[in-house]
C-alpha positions in Angstrom: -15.3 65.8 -1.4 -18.8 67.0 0.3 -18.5 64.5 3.2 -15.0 65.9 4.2 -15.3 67.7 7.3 -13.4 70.9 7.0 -13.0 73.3 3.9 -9.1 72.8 4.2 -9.6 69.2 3.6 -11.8 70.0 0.4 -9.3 71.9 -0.6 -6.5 69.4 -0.2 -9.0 66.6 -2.4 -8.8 69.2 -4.7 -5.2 69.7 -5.0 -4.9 65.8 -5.4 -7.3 65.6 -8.1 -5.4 68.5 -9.7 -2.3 66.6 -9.4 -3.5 63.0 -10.3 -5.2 64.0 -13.4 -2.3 66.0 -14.7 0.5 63.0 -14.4 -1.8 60.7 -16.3 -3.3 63.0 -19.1 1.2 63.5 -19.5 1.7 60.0 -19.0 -0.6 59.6 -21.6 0.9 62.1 -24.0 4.3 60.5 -23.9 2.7 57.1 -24.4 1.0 58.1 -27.7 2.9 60.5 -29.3 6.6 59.6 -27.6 9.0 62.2 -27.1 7.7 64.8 -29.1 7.3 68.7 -29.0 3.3 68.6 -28.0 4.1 65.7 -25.4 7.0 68.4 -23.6 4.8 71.2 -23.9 2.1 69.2 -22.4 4.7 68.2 -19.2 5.6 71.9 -19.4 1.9 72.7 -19.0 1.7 70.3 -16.0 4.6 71.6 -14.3 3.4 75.0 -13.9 0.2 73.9 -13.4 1.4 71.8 -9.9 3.8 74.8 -9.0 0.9 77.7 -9.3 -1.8 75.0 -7.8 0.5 74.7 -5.1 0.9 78.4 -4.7 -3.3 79.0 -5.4 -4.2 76.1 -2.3 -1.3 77.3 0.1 -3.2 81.1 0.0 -6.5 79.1 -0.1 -5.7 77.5 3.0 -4.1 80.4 4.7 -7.3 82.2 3.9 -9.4 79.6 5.2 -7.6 79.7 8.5 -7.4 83.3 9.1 -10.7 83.7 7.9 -11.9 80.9 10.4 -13.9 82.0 13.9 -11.9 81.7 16.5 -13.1 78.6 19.0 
């Protein structure tokens, strides 16, 4: 993530990682446990955790840009 050239690239990595580790930690839940109350809370969890990331790197990004020198 350091090498990437611009912070709105970091912050996309980020947003990916976000996103990557959430599916497999709920993948995970539904393979051990099936379909059972913790494993839906847990995919409940995830789903409002990609729709605020989402939300949270959008205004990142925005702030990034507007907050960037002009050339």
């Amino acid at each position: 993530m350091l090498r990437l050239a611009t912070p709105l690239d970091r912050v996309h990595a980020v947003t990916f990682v976000n996103a990557a580790a959430g599916a497999a930690i709920t993948l995970a839940a539904f393979l051990a446990d099936g379909p059972t109350d913790r494993a839906f809370k847990i995919l409940a969890i995830f789903v409002i955790n990609l729709v605020a990331g989402a939300a949270i790197s959008h205004m990142t990004g925005r702030a990034l840009t507007a907050r960037a020198p002009a050339p």
